[in-house]
C-alpha positions in Angstrom: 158.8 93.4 103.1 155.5 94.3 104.8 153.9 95.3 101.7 154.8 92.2 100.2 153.1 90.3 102.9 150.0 92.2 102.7 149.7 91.5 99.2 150.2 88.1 99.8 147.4 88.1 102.5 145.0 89.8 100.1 145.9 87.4 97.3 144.9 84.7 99.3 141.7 86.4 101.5 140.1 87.6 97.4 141.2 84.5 96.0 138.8 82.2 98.8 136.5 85.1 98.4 136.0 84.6 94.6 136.3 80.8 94.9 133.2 80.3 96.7 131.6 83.1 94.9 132.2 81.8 91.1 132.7 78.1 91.7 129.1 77.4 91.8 128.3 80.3 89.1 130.6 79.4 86.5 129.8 77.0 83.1 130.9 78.3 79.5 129.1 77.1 76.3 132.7 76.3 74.6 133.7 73.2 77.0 133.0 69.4 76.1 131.4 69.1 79.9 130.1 72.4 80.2 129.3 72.7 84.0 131.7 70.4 86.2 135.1 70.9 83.8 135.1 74.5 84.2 134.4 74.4 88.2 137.2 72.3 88.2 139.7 74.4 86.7 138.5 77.5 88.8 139.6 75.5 92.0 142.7 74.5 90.4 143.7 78.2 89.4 142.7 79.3 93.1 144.7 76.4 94.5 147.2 77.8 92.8 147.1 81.3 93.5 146.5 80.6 97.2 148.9 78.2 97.7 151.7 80.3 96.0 150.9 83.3 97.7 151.2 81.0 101.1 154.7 79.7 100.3 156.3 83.2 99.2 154.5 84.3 102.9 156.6 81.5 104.6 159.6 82.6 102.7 159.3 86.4 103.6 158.8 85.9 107.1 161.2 83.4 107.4 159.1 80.6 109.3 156.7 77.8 108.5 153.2 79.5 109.1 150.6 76.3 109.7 148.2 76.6 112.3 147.5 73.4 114.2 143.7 71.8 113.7 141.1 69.0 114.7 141.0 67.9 111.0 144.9 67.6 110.3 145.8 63.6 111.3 142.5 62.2 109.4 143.7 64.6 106.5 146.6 62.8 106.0 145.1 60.0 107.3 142.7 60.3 104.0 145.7 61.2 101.9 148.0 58.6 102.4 144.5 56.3 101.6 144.5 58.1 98.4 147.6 57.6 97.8 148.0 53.8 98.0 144.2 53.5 96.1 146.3 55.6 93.1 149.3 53.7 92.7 147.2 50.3 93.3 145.2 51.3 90.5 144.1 49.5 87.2 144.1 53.2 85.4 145.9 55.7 87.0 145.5 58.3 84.5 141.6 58.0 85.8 142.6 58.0 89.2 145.0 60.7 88.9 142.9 63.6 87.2 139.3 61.7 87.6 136.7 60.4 84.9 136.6 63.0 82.2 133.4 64.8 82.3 133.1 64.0 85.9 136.7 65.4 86.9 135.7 65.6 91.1 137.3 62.8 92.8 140.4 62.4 91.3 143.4 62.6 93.4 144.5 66.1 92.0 141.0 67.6 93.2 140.9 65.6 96.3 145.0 67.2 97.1 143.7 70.5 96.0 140.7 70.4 98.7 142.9 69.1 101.2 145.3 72.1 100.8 142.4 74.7 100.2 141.4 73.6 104.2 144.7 74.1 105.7 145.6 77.2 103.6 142.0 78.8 105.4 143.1 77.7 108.3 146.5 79.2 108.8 145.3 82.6 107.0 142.2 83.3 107.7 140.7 85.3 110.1 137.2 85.5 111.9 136.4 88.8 110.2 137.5 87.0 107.0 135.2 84.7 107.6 132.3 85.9 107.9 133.0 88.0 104.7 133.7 84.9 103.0 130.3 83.7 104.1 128.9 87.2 102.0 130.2 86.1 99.3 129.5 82.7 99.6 125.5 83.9 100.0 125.7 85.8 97.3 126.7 83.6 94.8 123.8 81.3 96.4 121.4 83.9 95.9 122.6 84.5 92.2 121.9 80.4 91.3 119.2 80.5 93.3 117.1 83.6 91.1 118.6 81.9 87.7 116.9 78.8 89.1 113.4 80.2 89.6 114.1 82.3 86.4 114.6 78.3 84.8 111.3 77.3 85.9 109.2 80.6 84.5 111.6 79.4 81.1 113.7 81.8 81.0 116.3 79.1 79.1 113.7 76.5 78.0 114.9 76.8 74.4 118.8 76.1 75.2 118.1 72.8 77.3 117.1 68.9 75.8 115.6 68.5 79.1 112.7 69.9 80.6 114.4 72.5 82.8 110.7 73.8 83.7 110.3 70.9 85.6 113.1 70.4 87.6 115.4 73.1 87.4 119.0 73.0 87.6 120.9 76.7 87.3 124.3 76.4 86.8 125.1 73.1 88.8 124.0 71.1 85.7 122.0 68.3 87.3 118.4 69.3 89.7 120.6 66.4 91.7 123.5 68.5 92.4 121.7 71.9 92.9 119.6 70.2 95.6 122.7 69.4 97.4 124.6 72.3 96.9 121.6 74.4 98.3 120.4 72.5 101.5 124.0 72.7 103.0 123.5 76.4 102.6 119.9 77.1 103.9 121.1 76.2 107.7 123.3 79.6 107.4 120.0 81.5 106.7 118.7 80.4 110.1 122.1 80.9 112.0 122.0 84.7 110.6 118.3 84.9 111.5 119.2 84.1 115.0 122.1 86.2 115.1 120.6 89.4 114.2 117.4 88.4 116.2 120.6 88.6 119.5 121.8 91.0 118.6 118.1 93.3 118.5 117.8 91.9 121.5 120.8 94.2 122.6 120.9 96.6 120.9 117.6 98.1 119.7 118.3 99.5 115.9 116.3 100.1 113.0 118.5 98.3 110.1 118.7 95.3 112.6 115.4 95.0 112.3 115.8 95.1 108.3 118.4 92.2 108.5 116.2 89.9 110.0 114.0 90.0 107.0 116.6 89.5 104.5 117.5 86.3 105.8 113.9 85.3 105.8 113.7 86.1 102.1 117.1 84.2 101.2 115.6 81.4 103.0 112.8 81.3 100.6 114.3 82.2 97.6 116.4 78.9 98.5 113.5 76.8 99.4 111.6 77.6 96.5 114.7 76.7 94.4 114.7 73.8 95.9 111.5 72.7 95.5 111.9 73.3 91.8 114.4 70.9 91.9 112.0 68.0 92.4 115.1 66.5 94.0 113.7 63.6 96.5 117.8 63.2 97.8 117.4 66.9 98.3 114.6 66.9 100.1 115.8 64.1 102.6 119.2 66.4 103.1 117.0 69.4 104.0 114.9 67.1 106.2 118.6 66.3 108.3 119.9 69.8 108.6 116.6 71.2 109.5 116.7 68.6 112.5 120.0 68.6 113.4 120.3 72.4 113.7 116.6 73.0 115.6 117.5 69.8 117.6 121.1 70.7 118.7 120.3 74.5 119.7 117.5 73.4 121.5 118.9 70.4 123.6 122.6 72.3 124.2 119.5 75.7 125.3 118.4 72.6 127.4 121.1 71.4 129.3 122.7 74.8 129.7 119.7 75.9 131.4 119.5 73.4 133.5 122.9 74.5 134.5 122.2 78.2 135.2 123.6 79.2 132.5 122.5 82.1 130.9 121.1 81.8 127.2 119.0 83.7 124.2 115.4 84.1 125.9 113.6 80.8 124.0 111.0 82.7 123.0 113.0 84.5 120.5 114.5 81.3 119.2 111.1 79.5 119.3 109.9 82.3 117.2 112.7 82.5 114.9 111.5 78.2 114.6 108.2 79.0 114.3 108.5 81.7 111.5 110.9 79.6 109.3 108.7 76.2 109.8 105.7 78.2 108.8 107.5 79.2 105.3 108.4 75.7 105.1 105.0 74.3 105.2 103.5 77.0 103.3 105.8 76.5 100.0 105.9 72.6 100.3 102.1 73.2 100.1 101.5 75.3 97.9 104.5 74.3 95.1 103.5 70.7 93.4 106.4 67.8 94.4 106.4 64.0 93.9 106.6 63.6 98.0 103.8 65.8 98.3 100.7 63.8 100.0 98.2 63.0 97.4 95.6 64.3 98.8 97.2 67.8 98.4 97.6 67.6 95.0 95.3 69.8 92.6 92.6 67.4 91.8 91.1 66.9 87.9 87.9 68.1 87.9 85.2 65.3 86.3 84.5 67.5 83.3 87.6 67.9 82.7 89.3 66.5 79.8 91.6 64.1 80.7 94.8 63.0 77.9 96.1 59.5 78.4 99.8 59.4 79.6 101.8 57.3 77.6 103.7 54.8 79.6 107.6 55.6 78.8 108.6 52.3 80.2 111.3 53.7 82.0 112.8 51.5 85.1 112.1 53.6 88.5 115.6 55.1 89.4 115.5 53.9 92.8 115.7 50.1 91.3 118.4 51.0 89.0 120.3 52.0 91.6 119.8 49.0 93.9 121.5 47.1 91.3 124.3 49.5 91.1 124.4 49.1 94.6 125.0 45.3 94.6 128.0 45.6 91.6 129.6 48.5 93.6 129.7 46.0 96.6 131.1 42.7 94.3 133.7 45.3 93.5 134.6 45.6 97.1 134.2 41.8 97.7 137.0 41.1 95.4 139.0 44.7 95.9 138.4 44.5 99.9 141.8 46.6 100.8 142.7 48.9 98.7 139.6 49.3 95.3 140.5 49.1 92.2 142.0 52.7 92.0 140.3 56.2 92.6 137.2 57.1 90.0 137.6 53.5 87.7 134.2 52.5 88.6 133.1 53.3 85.6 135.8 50.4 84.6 135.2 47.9 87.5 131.9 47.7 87.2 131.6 45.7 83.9 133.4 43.1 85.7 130.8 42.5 88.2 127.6 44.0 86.8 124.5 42.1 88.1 122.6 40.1 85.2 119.0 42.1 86.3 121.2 45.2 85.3 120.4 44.1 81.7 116.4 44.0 82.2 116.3 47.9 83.0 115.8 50.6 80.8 119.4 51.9 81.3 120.8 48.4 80.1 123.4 50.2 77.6 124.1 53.2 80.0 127.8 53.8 81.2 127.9 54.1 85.1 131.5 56.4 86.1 129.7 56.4 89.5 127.8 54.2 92.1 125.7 56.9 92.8 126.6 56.5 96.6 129.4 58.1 97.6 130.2 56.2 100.2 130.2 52.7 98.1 132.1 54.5 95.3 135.0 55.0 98.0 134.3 51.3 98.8 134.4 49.9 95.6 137.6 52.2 94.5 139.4 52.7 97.3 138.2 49.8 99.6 138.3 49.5 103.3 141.0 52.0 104.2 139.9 54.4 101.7 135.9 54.0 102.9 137.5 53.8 106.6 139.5 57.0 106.1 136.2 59.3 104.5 134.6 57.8 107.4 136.9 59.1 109.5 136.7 62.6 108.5 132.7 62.9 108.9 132.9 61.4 112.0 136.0 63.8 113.6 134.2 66.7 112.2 131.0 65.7 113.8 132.4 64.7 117.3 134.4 67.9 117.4 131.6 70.2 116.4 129.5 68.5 119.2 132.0 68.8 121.9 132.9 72.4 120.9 129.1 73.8 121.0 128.7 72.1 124.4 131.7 73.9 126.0 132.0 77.0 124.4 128.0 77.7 123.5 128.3 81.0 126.7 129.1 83.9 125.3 130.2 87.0 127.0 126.6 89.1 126.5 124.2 85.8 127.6 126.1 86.7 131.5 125.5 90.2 131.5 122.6 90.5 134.4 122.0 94.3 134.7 120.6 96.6 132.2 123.4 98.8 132.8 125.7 96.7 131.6 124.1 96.6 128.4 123.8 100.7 128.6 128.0 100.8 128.8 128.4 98.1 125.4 125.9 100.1 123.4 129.1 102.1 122.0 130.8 98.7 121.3 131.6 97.3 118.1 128.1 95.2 116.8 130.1 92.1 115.7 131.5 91.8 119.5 128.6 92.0 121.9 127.4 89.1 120.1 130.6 87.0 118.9 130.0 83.7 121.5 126.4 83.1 120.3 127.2 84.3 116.8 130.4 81.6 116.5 128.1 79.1 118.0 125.3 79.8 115.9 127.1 79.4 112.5 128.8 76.4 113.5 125.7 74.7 114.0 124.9 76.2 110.5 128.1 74.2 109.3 127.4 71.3 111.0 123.6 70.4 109.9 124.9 72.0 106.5 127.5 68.9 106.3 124.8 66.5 107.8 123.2 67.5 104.7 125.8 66.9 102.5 126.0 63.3 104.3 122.1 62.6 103.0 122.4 63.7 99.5 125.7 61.6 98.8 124.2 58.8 100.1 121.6 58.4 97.3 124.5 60.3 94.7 127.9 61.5 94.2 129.9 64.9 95.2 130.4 66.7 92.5 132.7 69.9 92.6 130.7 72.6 94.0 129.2 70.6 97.0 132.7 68.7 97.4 134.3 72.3 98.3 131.6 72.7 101.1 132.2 69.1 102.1 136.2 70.4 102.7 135.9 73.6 103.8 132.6 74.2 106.4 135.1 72.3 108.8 137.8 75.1 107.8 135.2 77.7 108.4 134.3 76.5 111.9 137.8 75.8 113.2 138.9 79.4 112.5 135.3 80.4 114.0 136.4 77.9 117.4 139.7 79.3 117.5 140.5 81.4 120.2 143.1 83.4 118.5 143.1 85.2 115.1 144.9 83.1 113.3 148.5 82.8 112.3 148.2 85.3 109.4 147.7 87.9 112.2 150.8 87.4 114.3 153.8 89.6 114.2 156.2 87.9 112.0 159.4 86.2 114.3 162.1 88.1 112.5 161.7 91.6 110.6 163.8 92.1 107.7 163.7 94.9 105.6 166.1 93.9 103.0 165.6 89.8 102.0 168.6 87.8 101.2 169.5 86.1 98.0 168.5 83.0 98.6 164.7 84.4 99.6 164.8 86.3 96.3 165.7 82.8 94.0 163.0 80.7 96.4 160.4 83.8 95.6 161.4 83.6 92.0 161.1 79.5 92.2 157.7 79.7 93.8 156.7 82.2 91.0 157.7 80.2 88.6 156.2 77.2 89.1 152.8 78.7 89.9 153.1 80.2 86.1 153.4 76.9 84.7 151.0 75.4 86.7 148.7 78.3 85.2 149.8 77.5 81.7 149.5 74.4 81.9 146.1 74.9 82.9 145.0 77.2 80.3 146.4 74.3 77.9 143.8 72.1 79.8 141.1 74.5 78.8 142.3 74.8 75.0 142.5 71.7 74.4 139.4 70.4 76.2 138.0 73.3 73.8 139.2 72.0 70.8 137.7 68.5 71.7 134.1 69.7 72.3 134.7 71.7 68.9 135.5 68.1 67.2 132.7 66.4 68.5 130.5 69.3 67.2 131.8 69.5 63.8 131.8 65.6 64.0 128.0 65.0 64.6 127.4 67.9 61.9 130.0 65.1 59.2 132.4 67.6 59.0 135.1 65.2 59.4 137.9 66.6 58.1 137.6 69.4 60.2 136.8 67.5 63.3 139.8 65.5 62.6 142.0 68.6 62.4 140.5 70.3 65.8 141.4 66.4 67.6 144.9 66.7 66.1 145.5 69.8 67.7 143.8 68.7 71.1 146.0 65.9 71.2 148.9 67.7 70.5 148.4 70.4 73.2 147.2 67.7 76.1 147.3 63.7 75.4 144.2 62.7 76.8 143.3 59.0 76.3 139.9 60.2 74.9 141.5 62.3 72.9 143.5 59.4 71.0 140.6 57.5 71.2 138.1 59.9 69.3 141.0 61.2 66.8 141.2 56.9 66.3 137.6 57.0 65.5 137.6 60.2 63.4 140.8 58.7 61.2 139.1 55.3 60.5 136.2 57.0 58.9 137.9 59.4 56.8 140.6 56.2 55.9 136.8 54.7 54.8 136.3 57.6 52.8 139.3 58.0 51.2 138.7 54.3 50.1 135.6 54.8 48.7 137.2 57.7 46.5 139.7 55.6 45.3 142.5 57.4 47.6 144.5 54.1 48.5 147.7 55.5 49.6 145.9 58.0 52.2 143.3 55.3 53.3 145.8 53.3 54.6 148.0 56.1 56.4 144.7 57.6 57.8 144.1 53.5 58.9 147.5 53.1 60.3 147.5 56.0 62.1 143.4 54.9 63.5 145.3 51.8 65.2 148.3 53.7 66.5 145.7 56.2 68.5 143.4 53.1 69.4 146.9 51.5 70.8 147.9 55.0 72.6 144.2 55.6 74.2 144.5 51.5 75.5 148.0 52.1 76.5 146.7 54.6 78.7 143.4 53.6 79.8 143.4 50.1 79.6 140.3 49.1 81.1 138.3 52.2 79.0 135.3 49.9 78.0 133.9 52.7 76.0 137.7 52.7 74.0 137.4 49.0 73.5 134.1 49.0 71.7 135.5 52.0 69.8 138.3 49.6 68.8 135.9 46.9 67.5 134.5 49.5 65.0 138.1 49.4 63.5 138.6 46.6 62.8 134.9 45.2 62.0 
């Protein structure tokens, strides 16, 4: 049964591994939303495969293996919020699988992040950790070079927008990239400071090297970012960069002034001091809109200067003011519970502010109040607002207490130089592991301040969302002082399972294979919908209406119905026109039974009821 369990703990250990790697590198040309949808389905299959591979790990050793954390009561605390928001809510289809196109938020995601955390927790190991962090870098780098590759226009021809300008890789919004990559950059300085230690003890050529490729991640990042032209971005970089440099250097502070012994400051002021010089070089030398004006390449009077054309545009700052207000209304008259997780983009018609009409998004469709925190007000009210509150601040007032108690390592005591002589021979990753634990978890937590600035002035979406979940996984296995439970003996060894083991193996198995295929019927059929819509707006209707038929046969979405509705009541107009009488009215009667199922299931779908206007007038 031991090779079983070690499969199970490498199933799960390559599964987290390849779910930070490929979350924020997948997108697929085929998909109706082709960034988010597909990101969403990875952590879904992973869920999956970890989760599985947990239970049949339980069932093998014969015991419930959960390992105890900071996080777990405002978890559930979160969840049982999530819970009461979804069966409160005015569409619960919406609320169960989120806004299609948008897909984070919904409770299925929200379940599968709260289940990624504790599966890390309880099988995970430090040394799995840090390899998770590799990949986790890697994939960063890999978005990061596809993003500076964006700006030289690399893709310029396969975008409607103006990817040289702002750039977004494959996050799918400058927005999103921005966010995903500032909660990262803290882990460049952590690793900077770590290999800077550990030259400090032991005096070798490759640690040397390392330094330097933490320094060029850094500003392979930066420059990303700046591509971005992300101003929400910019203000989450502007928090972790404070946060980190401010915490290592007060806790340096106070520890000295209690005798104890830390990194010499000159290393870790020069480690500040080289990074803040990159930092002020590239936010020089790159054009931004926050850049000062007077550092702005200046037209020269000879020059030739073409009149900009005013686009009329309302600044988005404004706009979302006045999304602001509504998402607050929302709350005034939802106060408890919202009007059900992810409807906002159904609420919000109710109580949309009049000065909302004067902008130049007037006929826009807002699924989000581009706060996070007033979208959890507005749909899940108080409690749910209360609760997401709740987990920032645990995570925040346990990282703080940790660093301040457990910031002395073994090495910082070590006063003779013979000491350091007899750990020379000692494993790298141990002569170092108190700063090193320290040092990343102030990586996590100005990488989740981060995450705190950008969704105030926008939404999670799926990539930054799994960071949001699981840096406080990361850091609790970093804190703990044990290995995890993965690495415990099991209580009982049995070399032959019982019956009853087998069928609960064989039930576990065979529910996570229809999970899977119910999944891959996700995928289909989202396939086949963004196949209609193509052949749709290139009128070939007949064979849009085919590719909705089957969509809606392999997954009932309410846009689904909706759109094979829509598709129907043309051709029925067609068939009219050609004198077809008898099929006109089928395809017609069949328009208002998809209009009636898409309603039925979405009631409060605004888009679905002007759909239904075009039916009938």
């Amino acid at each position: 049964m031991s090779r079983l369990n070690k499969i199970c703990n490498s199933v799960i250990a390559y599964s987290f591994y390849l779910l930070f790697f490929l979350v924020p590198l997948i997108m697929t040309p085929w998909n109706y939303e082709l960034f988010e949808f597909n990101k969403m389905l990875l952590v879904y299959f992973f869920t999956i495969l970890i989760i599985s591979s947990w239970l049949i790990k339980m069932v093998l050793q014969k015991r419930i293996i959960f390992q105890r954390s900071f996080w777990d009561i405002p978890l559930l605390v979160f969840l049982i919020s999530q819970l009461i928001s979804f069966f409160l809510s005015i569409d619960q289809h919406t609320s169960l699988w989120g806004y299609y196109s948008r897909f984070n938020g919904g409770l299925v995601s929200l379940v599968c992040y709260l289940l990624l955390y504790w599966a890390f927790v309880s099988n995970m190991d430090k040394d799995k950790t840090r390899r998770t962090l590799f990949y986790l870098l890697s994939s960063a780098t890999l978005v990061a070079v596809y993003g500076l590759a964006e700006h030289f226009g690399i893709d310029e021809q396969a975008w409607v927008q103006d990817v040289r300008n702002r750039v977004f890789s494959t996050l799918g919004q400058p927005n999103w990239l921005a966010a995903w990559l500032v909660a990262l950059i803290p882990l460049t300085w952590s690793f900077a400071l770590i290999e800077n230690f550990k030259l400090q003890i032991v005096n070798r050529k490759n640690l040397k090297f390392n330094r330097y490729i933490y320094y060029l991640l850094f500003t392979l990042y930066y420059l990303c970012l700046l591509y971005t032209k992300s101003r929400s971005g910019i203000l989450g970089f502007t928090a972790s960069f404070i946060v980190f440099w401010g915490i290592l250097f007060l806790i340096s502070f106070l520890k000295r002034q209690k005798n104890y012994s830390l990194p010499p400051t000159v290393y870790t002021l020069k480690i500040f001091a080289i990074f803040t010089f990159f930092i002020l070089l590239l936010t020089l030398l790159i054009p931004t809109p926050w850049q000062p004006k007077f550092l702005k390449p200046q037209t020269s009077k000879n020059q030739v200067v073409s009149q900009e054309i005013p686009t009329g545009g309302t600044e988005s700052g404004e706009i979302r003011k006045i999304v602001w207000k509504g998402a607050l209304e929302i709350w005034k008259h939802y106060p408890l519970f919202g009007t059900g997780g992810e409807t906002f983009a159904y609420s919000y018609y109710w109580y949309r502010p009049r000065e909302h009409n004067d902008t130049s998004e007037w006929d826009f469709l807002y699924n989000k109040a581009h706060n996070e925190y007033l979208n959890y007000m507005a749909t899940t009210g108080t409690v749910g607002l209360l609760a997401y509150l709740g987990l920032i601040g645990t995570f925040i007032f346990w990282s703080l207490k940790g660093s301040l108690k457990n910031l002395k390592s073994q090495m910082l005591n070590l006063k003779t130089k013979s000491k350091i002589s007899k750990l020379k021979n000692q494993k790298l990753s141990d002569l170092s592991c108190g700063f090193e634990f320290c040092a990343l978890r102030f990586a996590f937590l100005s990488g989740f301040s981060s995450i705190l600035v950008t969704n105030f002035f926008g939404f999670s979406v799926v990539a930054v969302n799994l960071l949001f979940f699981l840096f406080p996984a990361l850091s609790a296995v970093l804190a703990s002082p044990s290995q995890g439970v993965n690495s415990l003996p099991p209580l009982r060894q049995h070399r032959n399972l019982g019956i009853w083991s087998w069928v609960a193996i064989g039930v576990i198995l065979f529910c996570a294979l229809r999970f899977l295929f119910c999944l891959a019927q996700y995928w289909s059929a989202d396939k086949l919908f963004a196949l209609s819509d193509r052949l749709s707006k290139s009128d070939q209707k007949a064979q849009a209406f085919t590719q909705l038929q089957r969509a809606v046969q392999i997954r009932p979405e309410p846009l689904y119905h909706d759109e094979l509705g829509i598709t129907a009541a043309e051709l029925a107009t067609t068939a009219f026109q050609q004198k077809q009488a008898t099929l006109s009215a089928q395809l017609a009667e069949m328009a208002i039974q998809e209009s009636n199922q898409a309603l039925k299931l979405s009631p409060y779908n605004i888009n679905f009821w002007k759909n239904r206007t075009r039916l009938f007038y």
